[in-house]
Each structure stands twice: as C-alpha cells, then as structure tokens.
C-alpha positions as CSV (number, residue, x, y, z in Angstrom):
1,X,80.3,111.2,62.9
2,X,83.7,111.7,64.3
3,X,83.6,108.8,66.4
4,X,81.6,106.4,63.9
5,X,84.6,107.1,61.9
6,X,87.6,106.3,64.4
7,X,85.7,103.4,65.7
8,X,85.3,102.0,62.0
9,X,89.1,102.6,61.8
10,X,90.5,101.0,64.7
11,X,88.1,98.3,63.7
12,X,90.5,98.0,60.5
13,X,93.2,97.8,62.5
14,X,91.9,95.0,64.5
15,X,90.8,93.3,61.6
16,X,94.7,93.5,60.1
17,X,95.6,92.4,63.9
18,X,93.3,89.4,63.0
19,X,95.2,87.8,60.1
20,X,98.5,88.0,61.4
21,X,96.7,86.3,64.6
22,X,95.9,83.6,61.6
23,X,99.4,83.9,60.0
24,X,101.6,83.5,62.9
25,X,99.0,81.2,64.9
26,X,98.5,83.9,67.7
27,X,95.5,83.6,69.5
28,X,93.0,86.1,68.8
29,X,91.5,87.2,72.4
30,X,94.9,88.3,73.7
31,X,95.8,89.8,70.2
32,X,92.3,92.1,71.1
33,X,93.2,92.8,75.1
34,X,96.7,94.0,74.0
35,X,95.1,96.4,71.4
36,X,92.5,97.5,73.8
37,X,96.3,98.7,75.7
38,X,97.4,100.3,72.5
39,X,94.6,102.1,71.9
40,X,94.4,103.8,75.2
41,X,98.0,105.4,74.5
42,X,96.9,106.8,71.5
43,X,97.6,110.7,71.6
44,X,94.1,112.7,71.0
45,X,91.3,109.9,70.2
46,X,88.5,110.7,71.8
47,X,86.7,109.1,74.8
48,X,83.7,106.9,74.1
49,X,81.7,105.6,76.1
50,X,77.7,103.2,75.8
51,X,75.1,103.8,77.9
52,X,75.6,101.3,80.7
53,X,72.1,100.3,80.4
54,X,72.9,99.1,76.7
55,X,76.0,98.4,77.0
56,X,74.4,94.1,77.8
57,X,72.0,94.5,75.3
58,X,74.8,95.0,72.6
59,X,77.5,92.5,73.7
60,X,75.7,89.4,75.8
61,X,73.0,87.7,73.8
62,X,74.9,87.6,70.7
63,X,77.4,86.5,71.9
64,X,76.3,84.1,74.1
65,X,73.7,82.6,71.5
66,X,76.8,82.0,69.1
67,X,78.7,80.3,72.2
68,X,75.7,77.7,72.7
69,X,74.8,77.0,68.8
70,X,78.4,75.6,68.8
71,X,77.8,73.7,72.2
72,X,76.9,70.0,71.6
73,X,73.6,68.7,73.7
74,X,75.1,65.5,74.2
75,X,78.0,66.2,75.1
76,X,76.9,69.0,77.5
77,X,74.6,66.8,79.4
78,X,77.1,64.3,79.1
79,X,79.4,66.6,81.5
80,X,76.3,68.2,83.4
81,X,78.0,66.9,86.6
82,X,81.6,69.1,86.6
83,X,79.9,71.9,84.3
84,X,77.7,72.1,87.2
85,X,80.5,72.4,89.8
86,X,82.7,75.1,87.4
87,X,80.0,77.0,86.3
88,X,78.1,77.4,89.6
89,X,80.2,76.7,92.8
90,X,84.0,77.6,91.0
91,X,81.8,81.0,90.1
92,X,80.4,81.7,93.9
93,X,83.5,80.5,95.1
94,X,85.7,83.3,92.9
95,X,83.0,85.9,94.1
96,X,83.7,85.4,97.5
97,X,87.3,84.7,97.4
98,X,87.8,87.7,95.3
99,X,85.4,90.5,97.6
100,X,87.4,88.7,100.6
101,X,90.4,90.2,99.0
102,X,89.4,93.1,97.3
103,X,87.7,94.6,100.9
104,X,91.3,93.7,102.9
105,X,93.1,95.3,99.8
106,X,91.8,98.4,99.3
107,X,90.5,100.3,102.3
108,X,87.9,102.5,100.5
109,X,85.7,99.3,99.1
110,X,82.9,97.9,100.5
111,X,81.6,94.9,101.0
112,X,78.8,94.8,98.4
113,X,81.2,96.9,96.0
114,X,84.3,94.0,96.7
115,X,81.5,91.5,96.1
116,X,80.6,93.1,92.5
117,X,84.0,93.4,91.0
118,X,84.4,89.8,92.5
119,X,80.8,88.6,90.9
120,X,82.6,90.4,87.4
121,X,86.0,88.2,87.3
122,X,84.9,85.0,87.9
123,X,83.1,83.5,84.5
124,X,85.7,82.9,82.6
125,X,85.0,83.4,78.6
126,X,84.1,81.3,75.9
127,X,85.3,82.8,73.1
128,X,88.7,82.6,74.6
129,X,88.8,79.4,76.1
130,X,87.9,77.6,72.6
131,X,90.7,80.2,70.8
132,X,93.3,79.6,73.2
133,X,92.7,75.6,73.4
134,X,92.2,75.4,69.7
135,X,94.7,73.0,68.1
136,X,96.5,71.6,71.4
137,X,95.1,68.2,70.8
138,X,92.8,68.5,74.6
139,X,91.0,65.4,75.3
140,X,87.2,66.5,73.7
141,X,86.0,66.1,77.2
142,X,88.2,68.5,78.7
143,X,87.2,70.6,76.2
144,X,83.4,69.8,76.9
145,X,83.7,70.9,80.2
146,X,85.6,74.2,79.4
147,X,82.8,75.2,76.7
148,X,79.9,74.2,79.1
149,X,81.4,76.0,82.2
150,X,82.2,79.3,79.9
151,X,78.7,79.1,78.9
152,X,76.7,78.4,81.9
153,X,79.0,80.3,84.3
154,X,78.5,83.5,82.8
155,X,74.6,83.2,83.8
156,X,75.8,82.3,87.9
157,X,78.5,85.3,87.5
158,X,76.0,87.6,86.1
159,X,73.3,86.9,88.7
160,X,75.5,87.8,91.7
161,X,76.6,90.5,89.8
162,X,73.1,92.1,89.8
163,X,72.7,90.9,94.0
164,X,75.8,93.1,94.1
165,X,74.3,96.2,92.4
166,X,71.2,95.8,94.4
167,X,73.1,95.6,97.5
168,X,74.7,98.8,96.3
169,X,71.8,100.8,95.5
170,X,69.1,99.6,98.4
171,X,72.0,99.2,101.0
172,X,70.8,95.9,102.1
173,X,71.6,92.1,101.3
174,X,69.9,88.5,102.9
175,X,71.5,85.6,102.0
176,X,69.0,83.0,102.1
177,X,66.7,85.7,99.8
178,X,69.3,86.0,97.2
179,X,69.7,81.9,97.2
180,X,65.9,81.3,96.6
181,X,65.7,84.2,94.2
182,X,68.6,82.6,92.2
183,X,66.5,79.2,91.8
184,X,63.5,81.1,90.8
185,X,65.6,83.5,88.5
186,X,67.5,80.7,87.0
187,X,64.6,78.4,86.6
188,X,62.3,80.9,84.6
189,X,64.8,82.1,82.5
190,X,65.4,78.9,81.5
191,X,61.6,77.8,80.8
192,X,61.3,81.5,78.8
193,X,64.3,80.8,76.8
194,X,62.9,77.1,76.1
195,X,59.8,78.2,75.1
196,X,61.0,80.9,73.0
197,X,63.1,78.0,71.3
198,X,60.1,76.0,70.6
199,X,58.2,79.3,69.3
200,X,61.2,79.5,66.5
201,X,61.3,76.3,65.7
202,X,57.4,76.7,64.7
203,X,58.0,79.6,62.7
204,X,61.0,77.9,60.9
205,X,60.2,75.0,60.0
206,X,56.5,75.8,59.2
207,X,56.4,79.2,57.5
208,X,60.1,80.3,56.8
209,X,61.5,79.3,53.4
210,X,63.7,82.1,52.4
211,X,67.2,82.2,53.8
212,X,67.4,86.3,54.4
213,X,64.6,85.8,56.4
214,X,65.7,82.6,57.8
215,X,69.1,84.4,58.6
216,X,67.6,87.6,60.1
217,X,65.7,85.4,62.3
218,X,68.3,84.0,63.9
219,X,69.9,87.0,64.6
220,X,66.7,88.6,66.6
221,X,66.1,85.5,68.9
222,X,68.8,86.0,71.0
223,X,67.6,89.4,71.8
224,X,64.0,88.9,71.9
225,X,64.7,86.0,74.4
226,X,66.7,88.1,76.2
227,X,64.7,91.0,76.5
228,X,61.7,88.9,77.4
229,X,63.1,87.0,80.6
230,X,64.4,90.3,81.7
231,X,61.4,92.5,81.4
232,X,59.9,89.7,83.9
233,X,63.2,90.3,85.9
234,X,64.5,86.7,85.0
235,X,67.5,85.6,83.6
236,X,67.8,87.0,80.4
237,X,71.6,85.1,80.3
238,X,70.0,81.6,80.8
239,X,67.3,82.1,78.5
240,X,69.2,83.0,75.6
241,X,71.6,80.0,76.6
242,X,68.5,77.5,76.5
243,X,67.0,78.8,73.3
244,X,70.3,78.6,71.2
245,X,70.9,75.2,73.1
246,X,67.1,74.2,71.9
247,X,67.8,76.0,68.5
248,X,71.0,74.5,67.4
249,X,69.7,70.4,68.2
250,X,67.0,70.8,66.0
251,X,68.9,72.8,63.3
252,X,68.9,70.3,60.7
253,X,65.1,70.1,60.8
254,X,64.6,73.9,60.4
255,X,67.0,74.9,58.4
256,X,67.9,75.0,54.8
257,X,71.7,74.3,53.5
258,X,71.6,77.7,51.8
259,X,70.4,79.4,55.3
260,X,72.7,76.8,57.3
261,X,75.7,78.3,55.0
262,X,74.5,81.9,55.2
263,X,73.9,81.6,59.2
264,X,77.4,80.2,59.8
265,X,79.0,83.4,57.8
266,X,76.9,85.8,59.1
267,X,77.6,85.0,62.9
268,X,81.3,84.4,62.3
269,X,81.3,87.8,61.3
270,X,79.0,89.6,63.7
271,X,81.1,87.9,66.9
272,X,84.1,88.9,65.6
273,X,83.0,92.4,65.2
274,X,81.2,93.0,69.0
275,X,84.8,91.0,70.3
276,X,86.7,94.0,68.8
277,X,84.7,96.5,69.2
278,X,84.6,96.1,73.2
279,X,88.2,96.0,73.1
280,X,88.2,99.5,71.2
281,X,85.3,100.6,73.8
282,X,87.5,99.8,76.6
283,X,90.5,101.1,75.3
284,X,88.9,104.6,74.3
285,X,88.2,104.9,78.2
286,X,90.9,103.8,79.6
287,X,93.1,107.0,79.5
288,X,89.8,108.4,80.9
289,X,89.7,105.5,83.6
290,X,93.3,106.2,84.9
291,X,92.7,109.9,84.5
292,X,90.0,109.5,86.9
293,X,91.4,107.1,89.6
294,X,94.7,109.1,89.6
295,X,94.3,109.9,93.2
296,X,95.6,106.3,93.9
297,X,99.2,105.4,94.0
298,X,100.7,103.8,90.8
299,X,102.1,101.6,93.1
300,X,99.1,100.7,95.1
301,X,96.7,100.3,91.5
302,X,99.6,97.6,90.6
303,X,99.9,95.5,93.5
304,X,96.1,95.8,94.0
305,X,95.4,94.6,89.9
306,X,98.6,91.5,90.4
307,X,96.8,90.6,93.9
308,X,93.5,89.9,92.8
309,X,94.5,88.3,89.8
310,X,96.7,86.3,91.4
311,X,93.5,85.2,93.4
312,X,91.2,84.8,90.2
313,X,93.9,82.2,89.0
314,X,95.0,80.2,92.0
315,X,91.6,79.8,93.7
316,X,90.3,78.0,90.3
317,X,93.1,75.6,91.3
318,X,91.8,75.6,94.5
319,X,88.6,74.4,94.0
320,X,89.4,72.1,91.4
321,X,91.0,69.0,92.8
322,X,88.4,68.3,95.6
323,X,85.7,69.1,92.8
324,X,86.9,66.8,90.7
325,X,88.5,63.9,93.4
326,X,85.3,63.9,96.0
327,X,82.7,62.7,93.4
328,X,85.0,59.8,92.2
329,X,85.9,59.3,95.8
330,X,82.2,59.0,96.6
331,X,80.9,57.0,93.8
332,X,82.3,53.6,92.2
333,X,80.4,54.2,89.0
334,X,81.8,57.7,88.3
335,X,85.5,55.9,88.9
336,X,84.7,53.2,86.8
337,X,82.9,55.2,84.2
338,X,85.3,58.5,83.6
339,X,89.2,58.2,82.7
340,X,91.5,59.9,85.1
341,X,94.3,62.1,84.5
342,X,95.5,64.4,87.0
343,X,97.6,66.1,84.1
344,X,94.2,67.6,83.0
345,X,93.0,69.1,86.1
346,X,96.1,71.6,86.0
347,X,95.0,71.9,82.2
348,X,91.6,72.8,83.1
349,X,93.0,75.1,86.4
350,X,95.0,76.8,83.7
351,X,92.6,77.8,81.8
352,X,90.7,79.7,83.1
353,X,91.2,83.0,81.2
354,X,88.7,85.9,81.5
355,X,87.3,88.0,78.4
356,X,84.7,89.8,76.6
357,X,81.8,88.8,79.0
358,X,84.0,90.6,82.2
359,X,84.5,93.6,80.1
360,X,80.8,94.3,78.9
361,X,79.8,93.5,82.8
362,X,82.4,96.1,83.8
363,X,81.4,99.0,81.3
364,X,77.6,98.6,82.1
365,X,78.2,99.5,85.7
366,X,76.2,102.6,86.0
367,X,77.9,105.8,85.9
368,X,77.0,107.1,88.9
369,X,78.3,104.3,91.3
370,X,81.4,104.7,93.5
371,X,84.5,103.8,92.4
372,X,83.5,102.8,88.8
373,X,86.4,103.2,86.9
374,X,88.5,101.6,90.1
375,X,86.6,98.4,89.4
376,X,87.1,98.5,85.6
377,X,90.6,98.9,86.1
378,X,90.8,95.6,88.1
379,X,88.4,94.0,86.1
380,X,91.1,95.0,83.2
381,X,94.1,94.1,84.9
382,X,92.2,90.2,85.3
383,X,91.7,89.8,82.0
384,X,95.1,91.0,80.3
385,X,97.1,88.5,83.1
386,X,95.1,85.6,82.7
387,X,95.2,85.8,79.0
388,X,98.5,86.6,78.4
389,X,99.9,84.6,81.2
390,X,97.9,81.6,81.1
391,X,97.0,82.0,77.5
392,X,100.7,82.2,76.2
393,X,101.9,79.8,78.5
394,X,99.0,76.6,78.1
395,X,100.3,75.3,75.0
396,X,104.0,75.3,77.2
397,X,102.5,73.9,80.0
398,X,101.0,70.8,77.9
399,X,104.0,70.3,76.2
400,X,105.5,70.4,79.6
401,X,103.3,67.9,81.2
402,X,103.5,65.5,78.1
403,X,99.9,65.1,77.4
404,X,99.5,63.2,74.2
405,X,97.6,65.1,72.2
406,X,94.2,63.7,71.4
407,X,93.0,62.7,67.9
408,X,89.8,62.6,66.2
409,X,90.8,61.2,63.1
410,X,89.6,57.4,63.6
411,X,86.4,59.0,65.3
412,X,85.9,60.8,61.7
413,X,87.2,57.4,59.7
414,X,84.1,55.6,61.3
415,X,81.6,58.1,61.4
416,X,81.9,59.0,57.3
417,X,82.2,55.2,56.7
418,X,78.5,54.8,58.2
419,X,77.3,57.3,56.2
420,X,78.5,56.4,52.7
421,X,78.1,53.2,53.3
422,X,74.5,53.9,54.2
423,X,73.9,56.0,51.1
424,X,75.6,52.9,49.1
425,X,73.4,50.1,50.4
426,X,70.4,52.5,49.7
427,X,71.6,53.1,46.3
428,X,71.4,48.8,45.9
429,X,68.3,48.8,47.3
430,X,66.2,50.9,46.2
431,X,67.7,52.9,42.5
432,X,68.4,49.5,40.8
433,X,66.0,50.1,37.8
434,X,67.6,53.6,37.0
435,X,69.3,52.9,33.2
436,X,72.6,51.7,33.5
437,X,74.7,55.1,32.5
438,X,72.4,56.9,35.6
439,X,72.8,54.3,37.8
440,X,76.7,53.4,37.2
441,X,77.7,57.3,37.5
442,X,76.2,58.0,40.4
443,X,77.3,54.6,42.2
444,X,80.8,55.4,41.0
445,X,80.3,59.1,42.7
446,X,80.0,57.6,46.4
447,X,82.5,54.4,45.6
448,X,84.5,57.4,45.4
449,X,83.8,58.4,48.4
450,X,84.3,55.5,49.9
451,X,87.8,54.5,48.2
452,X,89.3,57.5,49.8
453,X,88.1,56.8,52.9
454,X,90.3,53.6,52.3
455,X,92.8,55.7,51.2
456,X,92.9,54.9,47.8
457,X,93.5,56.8,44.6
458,X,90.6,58.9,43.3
459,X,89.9,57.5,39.7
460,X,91.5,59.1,37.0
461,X,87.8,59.1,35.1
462,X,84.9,60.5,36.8
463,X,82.5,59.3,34.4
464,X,82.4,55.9,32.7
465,X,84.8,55.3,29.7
466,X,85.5,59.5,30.1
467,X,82.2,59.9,27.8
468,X,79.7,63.1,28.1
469,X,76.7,63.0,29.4
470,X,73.7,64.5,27.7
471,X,72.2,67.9,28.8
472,X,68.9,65.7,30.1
473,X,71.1,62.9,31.6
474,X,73.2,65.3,33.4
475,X,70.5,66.9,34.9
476,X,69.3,63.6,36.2
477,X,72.3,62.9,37.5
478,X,73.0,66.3,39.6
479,X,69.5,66.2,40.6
480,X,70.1,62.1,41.7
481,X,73.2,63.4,43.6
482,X,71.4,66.1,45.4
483,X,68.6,63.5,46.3
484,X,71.4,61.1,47.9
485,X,72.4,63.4,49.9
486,X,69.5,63.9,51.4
487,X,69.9,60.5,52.4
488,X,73.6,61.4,54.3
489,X,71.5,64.4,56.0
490,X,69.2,62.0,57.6
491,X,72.2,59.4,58.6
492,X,74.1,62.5,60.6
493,X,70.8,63.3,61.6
494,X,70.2,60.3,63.1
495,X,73.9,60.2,64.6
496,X,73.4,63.5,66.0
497,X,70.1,62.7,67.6
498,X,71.3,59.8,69.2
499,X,74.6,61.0,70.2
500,X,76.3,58.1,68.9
501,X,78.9,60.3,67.3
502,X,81.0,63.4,67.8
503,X,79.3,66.5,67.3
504,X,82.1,68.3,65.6
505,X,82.4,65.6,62.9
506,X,79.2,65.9,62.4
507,X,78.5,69.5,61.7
508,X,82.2,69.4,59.6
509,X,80.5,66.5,57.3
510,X,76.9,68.4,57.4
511,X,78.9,71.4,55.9
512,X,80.6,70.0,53.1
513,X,76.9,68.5,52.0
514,X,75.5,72.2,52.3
515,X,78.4,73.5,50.0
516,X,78.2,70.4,47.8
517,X,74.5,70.8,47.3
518,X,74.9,74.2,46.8
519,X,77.6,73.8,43.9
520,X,75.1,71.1,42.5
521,X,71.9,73.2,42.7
522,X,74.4,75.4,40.3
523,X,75.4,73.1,38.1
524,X,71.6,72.1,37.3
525,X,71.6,73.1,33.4
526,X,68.4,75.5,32.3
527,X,67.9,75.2,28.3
C-alpha cells in the first residue's frame, strides 16, 4: 500500500510538471526524463520494480495503439517508401553501429549483450517526436515520415531485441535464420493484427451501441491483439500497429460521436498516465541501478553513456543522406514527384529522440541476465541526451536553418468550404418544401458558416427578425440541424476515404460536429 501511495504521489507531481510543460510551452517527454532524474535523488523512496515479463504488457500496446489511431493511412502509405528505410534499415543499422561500439567500449560485454542494448536505442519514440515537433510549422510530410518511422520502427527494434535475448540465453545466433524468421514474424503479426481489426469492426458496428462499452472495447484490443500474435510467438508490436491502423480508417463507420468524444478523452488520459508512470518506475530504480553497477568507474559509466549516445545521434545522420539521395538519384519519377529540401534531412537527422518505448524494453530485461542494470543505465543516458539535446535545440536549429514554417490554414479554408457548401446545395435540393421559418433558420445556420469562412461578420440575429421559436418548431429545428450534419459526416467521410484531404483537418472538423451534436442532442426540449 506504501508504494501504491508514493507512486500515486509522484504521479501528482508529474501531473503539476505537466501544466507548467503547457504554461511555459516545455515539451512534455523531457519534462518526464528529467523527473525520472529527480526522483532517483530522492532521500528514502523506496525501490520499485515490475515483473519484467509484464513490464510490455503494461506499457507497449497502449501505447502503440494510441500512436497508430492518430497515424493517417494515406498519408502513411503515401511515405511507405522512406518510413520503410527509417523504420527498418536506420533501425538495423543503429543495432549494429551501436553493439560495434558498445563491445569495443566496455570490455566485459558481449557480443549478443552489445547487440541488445544496441536493438533497445535505436526506435526512436513517437510520443516524443510528435511533442517535440509540435508547433514548429514542419512540412506535414516530414512529419509523416517521423510518425510512421516512430511507429513502425519500434516493431524492427523490438524484434532484434528478442534475437538478442535468445542469443543470450541459448548461446547461439545464425544470421540468415533470424532474417527469414523476421519475414515470417513480421508478416503474421501483421495478418493477426488485421484480422483482429476486421473482428472489431464486426462487433462495433453490428452489435455495440452503448459508448462505455464502445469505449471499453477499444481499450482491450490492443491487448488482446497483442497477446494473441505473441502466444503464436509473432509480433505482437506489428499486430497491434495494423489493427489500430485498420481501426482508426474505419472509425467513422463504427463509432458514435458520443463514443468518438469519450474515446479521444479516455486515451489522452491513459497515455499520459503509463508516459509518467515509467518515468517514476525508472527513477525508483535508478539509485538501485547505480548502487549496483558501482564497481565501474564514474568516469568510465560517463564516457561510456556520452559515447554511445553520441553514436545513436550521428549514425541517424549517417544513414540519412544516401537514404534519402539514392532513390531520387535512381528514379526520375521520385525527383519529379517529391520536393527537395536538404534543410529537412538535418531536421529529420535531428530528431531522432529516444523515449518511453527504450525504457519499457530496458526494464523488461529479465532479472537474472548479466549486466542488467549496466544496460539500463546506457539505455538511460540515450534517452536523457537525445531529448534534452536534440529536443531543446530543434526548434533552434530551424530557426537557424530558416525553414519557413509550413501552414495549413488554406488546406483547412478549402476543405471546410467543400463541406458547407455540400450541406448548402443539399439543403436547395432536397429540404425546399420545409415551411419557410424551418427552412430559412436552418439555411441561415450554415450561410453562417459559410460567411465566416469568407471572413465576414457573424450576424448580429441568429434567428429571423430576432423572434422565438415555438417549443415544436425548435425541436424540428435542432433535430434538422443534427440531421445536416450527418450530411458533413459523410462529406469528411468521403474526403477521408479518398485521401483527397489532410487527415488532421479532418478529424479537427469531425470533432467540432461530435461536440456540436452533442450540445444539440441537449438542447432537444422534452415536455
């Protein structure tokens, strides 16, 4: 109990962290690594430490389910080609790079050990990428790419960090084995995770009405999916990617703006919580960690953390240039297809930050295996350098580089234009016999709508000639309203489907229709 309640506490103290991360624009991740510090000078807290073995259970599929509900289809397979080269060859090409100088480092690790603490650093996280380039005005390609590597990586990084283990604990490793059983690995859990996609999507959208249920649904796929590919010794990583991927394309068919509302909250809050809480984990161990590891050198434990991270950063630079510059020196359609700036590649080299994913790979080493707590260390000493180096220094470094920073505004002009002016035409079309009063208040709601958009006045009289409706009228009229925006669902729908407009306008416009239907459902009068 003593521990629920210290763990509850420092969860305050993160959460108090949190709005002056909001206040003074701080970003979050490195406001939770620098706590994780804090907490591990602490006088007389206690050490607490998970079960290894659920230490991934906890943290990943939450977490990574959240990461690829907000990951748009389109624009993922839009960028399949340099997500691809991030999230799979950047990611072997840290491992190596990494156990290369991790085994000429420290003289104690071996090569399969070197290869694991390499396998840990190189995803770098989601969650910290989007905080950290939130509000710097990136190109939404850029951006793209960061999202999609952060979410696909972590499955590559997480696979060679189970080769590693094995190699640990049966003592032997075959390179070709581990490549074929990487296909077959990847490959089924992405079929499980598909399928368990298309299983929810049944159960939503024929037999689920009730937004708790709806809600608590959501919350158990991740898990279940995960669970499933890895009892079949698949990846549960790239399953749970595929079925919030399959999920979250087909969420405006399954879901209801109540559970859409409800589902958005919920998860905000349950990532936040399992970010901060890791950081607490960590920092609860890590008096414990350099307790244990004491029989190294301060000095050595420094220059062995600054080395490697120096390696986790400038070998993503690296790779990045003849990633990027081969394919467009190959192919005249990729050059005459993608824009070029050379400012973004050191951008996207930049920021490459590691995070939450590292951490909970790190802690659910087993206890038993050598040099545990050397490798969290390391795996610690990554993380707090590249966020607070490259982290604190990115917006600098655009500024520096004078990227113009990138606007979606007229994207949003033309996108919001379609739809009202869709739901206007319709209203022409197909309400004209509605009586007059009806008919003028609600075309007067949406020429609103559409007057702003030319950025005109809003009308000092909602309602014609400032007279009240009657109790029956008004009811027609919310309910009217409600059924018109039905009709902007199915536009965005549309938009989304095709791809013919920018995700993150989309589910911003889809949002203000779930709270606007929800303020109308409430304004319905019962007498």
């Amino acid at each position: 109990m003593e521990n629920i309640t210290i763990i509850i506490m420092m969860l305050f103290g993160i959460v108090f962290l949190g709005i002056l991360s909001n206040k003074y624009k701080f970003p979050f991740p490195i406001v939770l690594v620098l706590s994780g510090v804090v907490i591990s000078v602490i006088p007389g807290l206690p050490v607490i430490a998970l079960s290894p073995d659920i230490v991934f259970i906890i943290f990943l599929p939450p977490l990574l389910y959240h990461a690829a509900w907000n990951t748009s289809w389109h624009d993922f397979k839009g960028a399949i080609r340099p997500i691809s080269f991030a999230a799979i060859g950047l990611v072997f090409f840290t491992t190596i790079a990494v156990a290369v100088a991790a085994h000429a480092l420290i003289d104690d690790i071996s090569w399969p050990l070197a290869f694991l603490i390499g396998a840990i650093v190189s995803p770098p996280d989601a969650v910290a990428a989007t905080s950290i380039t939130k509000g710097l005005g990136l190109h939404p390609r850029l951006l793209t790419i960061l999202d999609g590597e952060s979410l696909v990586n972590d499955a590559s990084g997480l696979v060679a960090y189970k080769y590693a283990l094995t190699a640990i604990t049966a003592g032997n490793f075959v390179l070709w084995e581990a490549g074929l059983n990487f296909v077959v690995v990847a490959s089924a859990g992405i079929a499980i995770g598909v399928g368990m996609g298309y299983i929810m999507y049944l159960i939503h959208k024929k037999y689920v009405c009730d937004p708790i249920v709806e809600v608590t649904l959501t919350f158990l796929t991740p898990f279940t999916s995960y669970l499933i590919a890895e009892h079949f010794h698949f990846s549960g990583v790239l399953a749970v990617v595929s079925t919030g991927l399959y999920l979250s394309f087909r969420s405006a068919q399954i879901f209801t703006h109540q559970s859409r509302i409800m589902t958005t909250t919920v998860w905000d809050v349950v990532v936040y919580i399992l970010n901060g809480l890791i950081f607490i984990l960590i920092g609860l161990q890590l008096r414990q960690i350099m307790a244990d590891i004491g029989g190294y050198s301060p000095l050595s434990l420094a220059i062995w953390g600054i080395s490697i991270s120096f390696v986790v950063i400038i070998v993503r630079f690296i790779w990045v240039f003849p990633a990027v510059m081969l394919p467009r020196f190959l192919s005249k359609k990729i050059r005459d297809k993608e824009e070029f700036d050379a400012r973004n590649l050191v951008v996207f080299g930049w920021a490459g930050m590691r995070g939450v994913v590292s951490m909970a790979a790190a802690l659910a080493i087993p206890f038993t295996f050598p040099q545990r707590n050397l490798v969290i260390f390391l795996v610690f000493c990554v993380i707090l350098s590249t966020l607070v180096l490259l982290g604190l220094t990115l917006p600098w470094l655009i500024r520096k580089l004078k990227i113009e920073p990138y606007s979606i505004y007229a994207e949003e002009y033309e996108v919001r234009n379609i739809v009202v002016s869709q739901t206007i035409a319709h209203i022409e079309e197909n309400l004209s016999l509605l009586q007059d009063e009806l008919l003028n208040n609600i075309k007067s709601k949406y020429e609103v709508k559409f007057n702003r958009l030319q950025k005109t006045e809003l009308p000092a009289h909602y309602f014609a000639n400032g007279e009240t409706l009657s109790t029956n009228i008004f009811n027609e009229f919310t309910q009217l309203q409600i059924d018109l925006i039905k009709v902007e669902r199915q536009k965005i729908e549309q938009l989304h489907r095709s791809g013919d407009a920018n995700e993150e306008i989309l589910r911003k416009i889809e949002r203000e229709l779930d709270l606007e239907e929800t303020r109308l459902n409430m304004d319905m009068y019962e007498g």
